[in-house]
Steps between C-alpha positions, in 0.01 A plus 500: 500500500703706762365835548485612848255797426179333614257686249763389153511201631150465563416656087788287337363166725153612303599634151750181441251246656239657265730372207459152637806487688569376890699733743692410794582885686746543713583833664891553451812340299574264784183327509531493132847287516336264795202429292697450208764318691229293641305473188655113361162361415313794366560628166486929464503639165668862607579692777358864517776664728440833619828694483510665877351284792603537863717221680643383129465738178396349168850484344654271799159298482556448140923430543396203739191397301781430206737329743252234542378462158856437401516166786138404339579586125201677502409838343200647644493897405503763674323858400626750685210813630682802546353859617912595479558633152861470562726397228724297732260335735314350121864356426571369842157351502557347099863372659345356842367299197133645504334433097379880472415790709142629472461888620235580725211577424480204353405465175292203531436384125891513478459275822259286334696407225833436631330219729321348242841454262652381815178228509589431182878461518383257789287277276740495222812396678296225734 
C-alpha cells in the first residue's frame, strides 16, 4: 500500500488485514518502486497505489513499477486510489499500466473482491 495520508493508510492497513491479508505501507510512490525494486524474494499479490503522493505521484510510481516487471516477467497489479475524478488522470493511470482505478471513498466490498480474483488468478496460473 502507498498512501501517504496517515489515517487511510492506517484504515486500509486494518480493513485489508481484516480480510486475512499482509500489508507492507509505504508513504509515497518512490518508496513504493524501492520496495518493489528491492522486493526479489518476497512475493506481493497487488499494489494499492494511491494516485497523488508527494516526492513521486501514483502514475510515475506505477510507470516504473511496470518497467521492472517487464526485466522480471512478472505481473503484480496495481489498483490505482484516486480522490481525482478526472477523466484523464484515470487513463494516464490505466496507461502507466495500473489494472483499475478505484474512486475515493473507497468502496471497500468492490475492494474486497477485486483482491480476492487477483488471489485467485495467482493460484490458478502457479
Amino acid at each position: 500500500l502507498a498512501e501517504d495520508d496517515p489515517i487511510s493508510r492506517d484504515v486500509m492497513r486494518r480493513i485489508v488485514g481484516e480480510w486475512g491479508a499482509s500489508v507492507v505501507v509505504v508513504e509515497n510512490g518512490k518508496q513504493a518502486v524501492e520496495l518493489f525494486k528491492a522486493s526479489r524474494n518476497i512475493s506481493f499479490d497487488a499494489v494499492l497505489m494511491d494516485l497523488v503522493m508527494p516526492v513521486m505521484n501514483g502514475i510515475e510510481a506505477t510507470t516504473q513499477i511496470q518497467k521492472i516487471q517487464m526485466e522480471r516477467h512478472s505481473n503484480v497489479p496495481v489498483l490505482i486510489l484516486s480522490g481525482n475524478e478526472s477523466e484523464r488522470e484515470q487513463a494516464a493511470a490505466l496507461q502507466a499500466g495500473a489494472e483499475t482505478v478505484l474512486m475515493k471513498p473507497l468502496n471497500y466490498g468492490r475492494l474486497q473482491l477485486l483482491l480476492e480474483g487477483i488471489r485467485l488468478r495467482k493460484r490458478v496460473s502457479a
